[in-house]
C-alpha positions in Angstrom: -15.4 -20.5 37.4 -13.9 -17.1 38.3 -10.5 -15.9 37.9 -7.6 -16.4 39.7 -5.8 -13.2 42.1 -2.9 -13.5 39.7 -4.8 -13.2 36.4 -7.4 -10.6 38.2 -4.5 -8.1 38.8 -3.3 -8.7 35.2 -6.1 -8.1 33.8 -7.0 -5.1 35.6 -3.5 -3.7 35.5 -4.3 -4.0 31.9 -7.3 -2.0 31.6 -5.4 0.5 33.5 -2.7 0.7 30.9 -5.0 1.3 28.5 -6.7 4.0 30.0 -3.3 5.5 30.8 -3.0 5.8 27.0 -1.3 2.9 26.0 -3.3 1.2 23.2 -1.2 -1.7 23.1 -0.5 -4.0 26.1 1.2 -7.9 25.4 1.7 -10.2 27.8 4.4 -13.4 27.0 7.2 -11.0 25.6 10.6 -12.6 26.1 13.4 -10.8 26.9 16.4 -13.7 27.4 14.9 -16.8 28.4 12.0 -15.2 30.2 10.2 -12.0 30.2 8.2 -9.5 32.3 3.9 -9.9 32.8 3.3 -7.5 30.8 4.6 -4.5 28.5 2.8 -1.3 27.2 3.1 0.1 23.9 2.0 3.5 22.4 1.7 3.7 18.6 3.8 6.3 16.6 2.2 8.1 13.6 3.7 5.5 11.2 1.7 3.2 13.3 4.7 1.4 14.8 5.0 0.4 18.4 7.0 2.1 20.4 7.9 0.2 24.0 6.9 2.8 27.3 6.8 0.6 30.0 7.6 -3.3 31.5 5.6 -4.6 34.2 6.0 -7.4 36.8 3.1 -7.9 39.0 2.9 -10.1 42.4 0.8 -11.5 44.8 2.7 -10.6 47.9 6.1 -8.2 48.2 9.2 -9.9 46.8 12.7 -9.3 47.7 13.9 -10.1 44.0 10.9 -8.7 42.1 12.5 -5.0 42.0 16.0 -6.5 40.8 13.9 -8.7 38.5 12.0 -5.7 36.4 15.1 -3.6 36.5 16.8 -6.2 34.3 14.1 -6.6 31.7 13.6 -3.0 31.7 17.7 -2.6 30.3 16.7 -5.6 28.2 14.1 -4.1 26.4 15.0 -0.2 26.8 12.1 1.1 28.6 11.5 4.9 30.1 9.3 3.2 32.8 9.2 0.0 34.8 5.9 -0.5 37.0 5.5 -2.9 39.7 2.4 -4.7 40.7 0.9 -5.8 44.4 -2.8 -6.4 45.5 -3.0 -3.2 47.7 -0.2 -0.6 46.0 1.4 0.2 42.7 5.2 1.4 42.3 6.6 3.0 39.3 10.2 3.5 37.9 12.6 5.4 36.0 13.7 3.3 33.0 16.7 5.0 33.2 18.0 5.4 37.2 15.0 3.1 38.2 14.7 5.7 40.8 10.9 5.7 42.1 9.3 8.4 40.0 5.2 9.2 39.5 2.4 7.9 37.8 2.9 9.0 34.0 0.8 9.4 31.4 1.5 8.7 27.9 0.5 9.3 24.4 -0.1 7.7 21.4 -0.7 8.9 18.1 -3.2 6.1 17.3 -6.1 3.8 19.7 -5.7 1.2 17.7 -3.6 -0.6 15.4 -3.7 0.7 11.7 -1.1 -1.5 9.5 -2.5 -4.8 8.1 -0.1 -6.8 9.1 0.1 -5.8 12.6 -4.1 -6.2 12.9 -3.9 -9.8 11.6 -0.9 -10.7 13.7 -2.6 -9.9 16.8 -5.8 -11.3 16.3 -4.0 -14.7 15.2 -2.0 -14.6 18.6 -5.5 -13.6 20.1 -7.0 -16.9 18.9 -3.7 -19.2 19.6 -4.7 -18.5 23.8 -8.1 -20.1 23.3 -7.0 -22.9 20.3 -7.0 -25.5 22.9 -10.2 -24.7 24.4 -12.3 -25.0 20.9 -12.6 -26.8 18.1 -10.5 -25.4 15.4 -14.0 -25.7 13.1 -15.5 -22.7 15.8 -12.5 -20.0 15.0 -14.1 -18.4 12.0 -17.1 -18.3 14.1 -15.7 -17.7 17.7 -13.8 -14.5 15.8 -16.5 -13.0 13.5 -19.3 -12.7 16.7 -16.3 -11.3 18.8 -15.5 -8.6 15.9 -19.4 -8.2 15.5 -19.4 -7.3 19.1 -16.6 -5.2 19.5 -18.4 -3.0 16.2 -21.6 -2.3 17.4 -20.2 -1.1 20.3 -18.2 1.2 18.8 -21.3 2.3 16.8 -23.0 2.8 19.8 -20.2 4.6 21.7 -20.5 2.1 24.3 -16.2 0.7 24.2 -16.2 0.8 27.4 -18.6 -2.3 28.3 -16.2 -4.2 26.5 -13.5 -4.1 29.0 -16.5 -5.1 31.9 -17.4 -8.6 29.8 -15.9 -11.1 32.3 -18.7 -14.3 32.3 -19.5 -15.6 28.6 -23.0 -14.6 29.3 -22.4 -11.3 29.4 -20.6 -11.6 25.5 -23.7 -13.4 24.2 -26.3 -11.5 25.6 -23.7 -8.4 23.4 -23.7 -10.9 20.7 -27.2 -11.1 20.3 -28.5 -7.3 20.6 -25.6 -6.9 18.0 -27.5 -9.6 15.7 -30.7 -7.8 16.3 -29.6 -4.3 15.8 -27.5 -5.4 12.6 -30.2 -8.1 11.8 -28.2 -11.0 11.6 -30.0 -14.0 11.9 -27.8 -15.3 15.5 -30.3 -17.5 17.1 -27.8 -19.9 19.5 -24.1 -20.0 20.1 -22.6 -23.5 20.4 -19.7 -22.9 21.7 -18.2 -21.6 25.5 -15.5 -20.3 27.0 -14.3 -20.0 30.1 -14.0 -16.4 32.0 -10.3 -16.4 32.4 -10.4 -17.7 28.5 -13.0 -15.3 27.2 -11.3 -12.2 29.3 -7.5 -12.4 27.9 -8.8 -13.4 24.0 -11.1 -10.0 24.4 -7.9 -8.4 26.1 -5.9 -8.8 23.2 -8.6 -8.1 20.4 -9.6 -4.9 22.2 -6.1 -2.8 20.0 -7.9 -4.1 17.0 -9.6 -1.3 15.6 -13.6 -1.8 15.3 -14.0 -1.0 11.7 -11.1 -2.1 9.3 -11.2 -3.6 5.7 -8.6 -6.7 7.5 -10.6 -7.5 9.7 -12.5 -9.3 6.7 -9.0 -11.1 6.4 -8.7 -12.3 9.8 -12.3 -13.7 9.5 -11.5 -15.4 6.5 -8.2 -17.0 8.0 -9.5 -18.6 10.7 -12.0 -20.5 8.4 -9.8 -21.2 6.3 -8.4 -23.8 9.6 -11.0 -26.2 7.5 -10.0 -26.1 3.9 -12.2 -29.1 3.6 -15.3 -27.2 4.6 -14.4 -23.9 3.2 -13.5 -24.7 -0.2 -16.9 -24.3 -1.5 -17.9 -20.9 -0.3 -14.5 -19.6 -0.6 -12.9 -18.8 -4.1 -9.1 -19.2 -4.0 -6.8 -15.7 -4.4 -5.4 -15.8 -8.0 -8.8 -16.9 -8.9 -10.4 -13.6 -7.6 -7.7 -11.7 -9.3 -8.8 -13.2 -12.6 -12.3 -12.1 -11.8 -11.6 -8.6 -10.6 -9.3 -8.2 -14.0 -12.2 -9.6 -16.4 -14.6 -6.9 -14.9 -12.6 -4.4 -14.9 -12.2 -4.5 -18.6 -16.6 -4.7 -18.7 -18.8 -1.0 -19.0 -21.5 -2.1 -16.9 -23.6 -0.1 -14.0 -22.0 0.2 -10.4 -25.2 -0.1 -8.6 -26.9 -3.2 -10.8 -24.6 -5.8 -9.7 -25.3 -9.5 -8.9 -23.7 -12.9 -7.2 -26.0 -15.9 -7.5 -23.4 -17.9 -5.3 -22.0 -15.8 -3.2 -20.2 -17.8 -0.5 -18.9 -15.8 2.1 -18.7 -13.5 -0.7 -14.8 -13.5 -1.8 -15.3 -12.8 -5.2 -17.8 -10.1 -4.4 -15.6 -8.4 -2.0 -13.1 -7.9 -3.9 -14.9 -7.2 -7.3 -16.5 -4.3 -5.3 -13.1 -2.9 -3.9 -11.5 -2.9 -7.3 -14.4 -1.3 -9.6 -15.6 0.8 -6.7 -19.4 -0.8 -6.8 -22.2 0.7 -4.9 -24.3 -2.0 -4.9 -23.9 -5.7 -5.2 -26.8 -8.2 -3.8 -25.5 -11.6 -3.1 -27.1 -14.8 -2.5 -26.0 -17.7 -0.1 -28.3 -20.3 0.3 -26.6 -21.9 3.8 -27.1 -19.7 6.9 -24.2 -19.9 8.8 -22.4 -19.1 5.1 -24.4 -16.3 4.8 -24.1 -14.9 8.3 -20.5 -14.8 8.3 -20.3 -13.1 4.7 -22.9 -10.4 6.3 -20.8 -9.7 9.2 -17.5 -9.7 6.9 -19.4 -6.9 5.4 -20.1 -5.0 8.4 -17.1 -5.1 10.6 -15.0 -4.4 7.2 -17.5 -1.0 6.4 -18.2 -2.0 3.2 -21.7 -1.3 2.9 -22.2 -1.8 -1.0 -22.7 -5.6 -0.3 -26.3 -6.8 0.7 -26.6 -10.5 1.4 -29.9 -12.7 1.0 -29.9 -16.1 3.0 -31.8 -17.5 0.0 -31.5 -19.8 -3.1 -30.8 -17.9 -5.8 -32.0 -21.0 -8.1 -35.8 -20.9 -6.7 -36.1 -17.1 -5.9 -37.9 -14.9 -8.4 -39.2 -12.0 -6.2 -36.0 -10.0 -5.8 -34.4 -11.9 -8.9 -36.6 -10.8 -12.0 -35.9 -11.2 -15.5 -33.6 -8.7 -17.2 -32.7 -6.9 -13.9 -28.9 -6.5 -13.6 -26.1 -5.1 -15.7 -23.4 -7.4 -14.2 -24.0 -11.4 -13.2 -21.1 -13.3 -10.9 -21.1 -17.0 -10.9 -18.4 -19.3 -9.0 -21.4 -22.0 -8.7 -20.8 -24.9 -6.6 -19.5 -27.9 -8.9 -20.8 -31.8 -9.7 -24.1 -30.5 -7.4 -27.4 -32.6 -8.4 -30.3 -30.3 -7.9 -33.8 -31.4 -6.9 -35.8 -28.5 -8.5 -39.4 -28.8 -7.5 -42.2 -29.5 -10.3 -43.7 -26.2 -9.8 -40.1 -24.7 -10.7 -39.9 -26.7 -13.8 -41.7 -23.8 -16.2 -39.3 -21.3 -15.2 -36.0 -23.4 -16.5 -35.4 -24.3 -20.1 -32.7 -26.6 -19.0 -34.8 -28.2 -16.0 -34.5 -31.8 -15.9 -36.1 -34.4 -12.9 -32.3 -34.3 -11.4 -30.2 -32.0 -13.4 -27.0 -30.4 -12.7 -26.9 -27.3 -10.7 -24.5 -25.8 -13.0 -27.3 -25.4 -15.9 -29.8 -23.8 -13.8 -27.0 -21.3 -12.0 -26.0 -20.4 -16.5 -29.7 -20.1 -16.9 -30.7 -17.4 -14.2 -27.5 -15.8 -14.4 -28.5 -14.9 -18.3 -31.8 -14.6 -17.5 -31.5 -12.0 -14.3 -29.1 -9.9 -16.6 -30.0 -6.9 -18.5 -30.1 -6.9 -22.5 -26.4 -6.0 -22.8 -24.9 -6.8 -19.4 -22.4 -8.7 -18.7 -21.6 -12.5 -17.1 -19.0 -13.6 -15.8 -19.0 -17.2 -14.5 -16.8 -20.3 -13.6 -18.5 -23.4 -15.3 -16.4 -27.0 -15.5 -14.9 -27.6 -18.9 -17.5 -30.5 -19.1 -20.0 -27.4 -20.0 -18.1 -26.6 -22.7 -17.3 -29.7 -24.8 -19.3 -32.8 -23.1 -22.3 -34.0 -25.0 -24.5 -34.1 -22.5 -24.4 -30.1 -22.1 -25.2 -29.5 -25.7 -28.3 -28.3 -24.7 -26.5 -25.6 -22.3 -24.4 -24.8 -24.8 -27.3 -24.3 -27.4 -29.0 -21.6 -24.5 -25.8 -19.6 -24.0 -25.1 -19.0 -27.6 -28.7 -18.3 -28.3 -29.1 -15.7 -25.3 -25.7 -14.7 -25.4 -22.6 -13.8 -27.0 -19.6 -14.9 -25.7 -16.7 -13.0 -25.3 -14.1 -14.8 -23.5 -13.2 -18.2 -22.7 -10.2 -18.9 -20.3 -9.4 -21.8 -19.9 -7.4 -22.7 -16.3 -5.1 -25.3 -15.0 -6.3 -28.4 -12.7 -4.7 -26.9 -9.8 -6.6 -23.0 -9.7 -8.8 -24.6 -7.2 -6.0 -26.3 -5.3 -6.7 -26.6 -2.2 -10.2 -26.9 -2.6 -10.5 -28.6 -5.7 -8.9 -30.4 -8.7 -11.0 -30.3 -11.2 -10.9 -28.3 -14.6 -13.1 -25.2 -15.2 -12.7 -22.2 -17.5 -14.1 -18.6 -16.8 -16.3 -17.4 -19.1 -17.7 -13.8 -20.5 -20.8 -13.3 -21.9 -22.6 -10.4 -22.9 -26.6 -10.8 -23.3 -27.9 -9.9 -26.6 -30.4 -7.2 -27.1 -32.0 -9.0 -30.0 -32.3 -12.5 -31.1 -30.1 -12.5 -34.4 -26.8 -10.6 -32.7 -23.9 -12.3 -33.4 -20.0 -11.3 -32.7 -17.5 -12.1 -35.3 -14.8 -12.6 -33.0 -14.2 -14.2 -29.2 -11.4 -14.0 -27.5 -9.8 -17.4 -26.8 -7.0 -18.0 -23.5 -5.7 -21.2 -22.1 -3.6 -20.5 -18.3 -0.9 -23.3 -18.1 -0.4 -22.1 -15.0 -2.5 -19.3 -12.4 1.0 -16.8 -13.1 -0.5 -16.6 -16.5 -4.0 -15.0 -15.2 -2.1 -11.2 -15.5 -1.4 -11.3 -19.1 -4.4 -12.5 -20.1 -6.3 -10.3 -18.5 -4.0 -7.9 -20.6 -4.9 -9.2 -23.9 -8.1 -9.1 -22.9 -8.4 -5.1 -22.6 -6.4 -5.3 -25.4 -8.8 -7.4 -27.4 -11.7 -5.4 -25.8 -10.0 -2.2 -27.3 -9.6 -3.8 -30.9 -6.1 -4.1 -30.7 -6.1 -8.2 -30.8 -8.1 -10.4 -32.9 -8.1 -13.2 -29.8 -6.2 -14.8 -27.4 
């Protein structure tokens, strides 16, 4: 189904705004109780928008269309007023609205640069197409769009962006991107229609191709299904705590590991705080994966390398004694099948065991003689009989260091159930042992700061615990 005349000439008046030099171009502003077709924006160097120019655009001449745009131009302060017609284009003094000719502006900036700005416009990007798409395709829907939009940046090929007017053309974009970027992209079940697909790539286009929010944006529209993202997503404060424990660890910035990945939260932000440069993650669900991998790319953070594979049964890239730092936010209550052939590489294998002793197991076991872990595990772990066993493998691999233990709700809304982080350090011989450990109970997720605090402090030798 093509476009109508009216959204035609919008479109294209907005391409030509663009190319005038105005980066930013919104349709649906309000000035009173209505509001012009369209305005255009150039960015100052503070990033800020700064208005240029208000546009009305019609099918056929109109008596009142001239007297119309005059009023939202003194309603929004404009130096320019443009008025649109099939066959001729008429622009106007903001000021005397005296006919005047063709500007041409500048902005200090293609694309938006603050945060706040870049998510706000790529939520009001998606709200034109929530009613065309099932809110559990947004994630989706946004992270092949950004994919897009990236490698043709890296190809210097923009300006087949503005030409994608038949969903076709995006997925036939969508899929040399997943080959060039190789991101396994095999189908894409979802459409949209033209007029659909052309204003949502309208509006994305002032985002910029390669930004560390656009990671955010992703993350937001998935997070539409709480439900289905709570167990590939860690919640906020519970990164925080992560990001503070390492922080306080010596460990080397290139031999870093997540055996549960997700659409790699944890990792993300672990890697922005300790500046890694390199941290392999494994995700054993595709789509999970995918996303995470083009998080990584359209974000430019190319210290994280994800594997679609299950950490639990690979042993090819995930030898013995390999890394200095282990993450662990392991999917909890998970009954794992392991294979018989599988069994000789687990001490803790059982016919049907839980999925949180094999993820403790290779996490020590991957992890150099004097690395570090740091891993979620249920409180159950800790005190329930029926992990003595795991219990008896940490302490003899491992000394632990740290045990915080966190509220019911630090996995609200995902979860309620109780957990504690743990610290372990892997000994370099078999009869190491620590005289101290450093002990913290959160009543609340406020309290994650301050124990991170005692934490270095205790790490220093300045507390005895927690």
């Amino acid at each position: 189904m093509g476009l109508s005349l009216e959204k035609k000439l919008l479109n294209q008046t907005e391409k030509e705004l663009k190319q005038k030099g105005l980066p930013i171009v919104k349709s649906g502003v309000k000035i009173g109780r209505s509001g012009p077709d369209l305005v255009g924006y150039t960015l100052n160097d503070e990033g800020n928008e700064e208005v240029q120019v208000v546009v009305e655009i019609k099918e056929k001449p109109n008596p009142s269309a001239q007297q119309q745009l005059m009023k939202y131009v003194q309603g929004i302060k404009a130096p320019y007023a443009l008025l649109v017609f099939p066959d001729n284009q008429y622009w106007f003094d903001g000021n005397t609205f005296l006919p005047t000719d063709e500007p041409e502006f500048e902005s200090k900036h293609l694309y938006l640069t603050k945060d706040d700005l870049i998510e706000k416009t790529a939520w009001e990007a998606l709200e034109g197409i929530r009613g065309y798409l099932p809110s559990e395709q947004y994630g989706k829907v946004m992270a092949h769009t950004l994919l897009v939009r990236t490698y043709l940046s890296e190809h210097g090929d923009l300006d087949k962006w503005v030409k994608i007017e038949e969903f076709q053309q995006f997925k036939e974009l969508l899929f040399e991107a997943s080959k060039f970027y190789e991101i396994d992209i095999q189908q894409v079940n979802y459409d949209l229609q033209s007029e659909q697909l052309v204003t949502f790539l309208n509006k994305i286009s002032v985002l910029p191709p390669v930004h560390s929010a656009l990671r955010q944006i992703i993350m937001k529209c998935l997070e539409v299904n709480k439900p289905i993202i709570g167990q590939f997503n860690a919640p906020p404060h519970l990164r925080e705590l992560y990001v503070g424990l390492v922080q306080q660890l010596d460990f080397k910035k290139d031999s870093v590991v997540d055996l549960a990945s997700g659409y790699g939260s944890i990792a993300f932000d672990v890697i922005g705080a300790n500046n890694i440069k390199r941290l392999i993650g494994f995700e054993i669900y595709q789509d999970t994966c995918t996303i995470s991998k083009i998080m990584s790319i359209v974000s430019g953070i190319n210290a994280f390398e994800v594997n679609c594979k299950d950490s639990i049964r690979e042993n090819e890239e995930l030898q013995a004694n390999t890394f200095s730092l282990t993450l662990l936010d392991p999917p909890l209550g998970l009954k794992y099948n392991l294979p018989e052939e599988l069994h000789i590489n687990y001490k803790l294998a059982q016919k049907r065991v839980d999925a949180s002793d094999l993820f403790i197991e290779k996490a020590i076991t991957v992890t150099q003689p004097g690395g570090y872990i740091v891993m979620l595990v249920p409180e159950s772990v800790l005190f329930s009989e029926k992990f003595s066993i795991t219990r008896d493998f940490i302490k003899e691999k491992s000394i632990i260091e740290t045990i915080v233990s966190l509220p019911t709700h630090t996995l609200k809304p995902y979860a309620s159930v109780k957990v504690s982080v743990l610290v372990l350090r892997k000994k370099k011989e078999a009869n190491e042992s620590a005289d101290e450990i450093f002990l913290a109970r959160a009543d609340s997720v406020e309290d994650f700061k301050e124990i991170v605090g005692g934490f270095s402090k205790w790490k220093k030798g300045g507390l005895p615990n927690g």
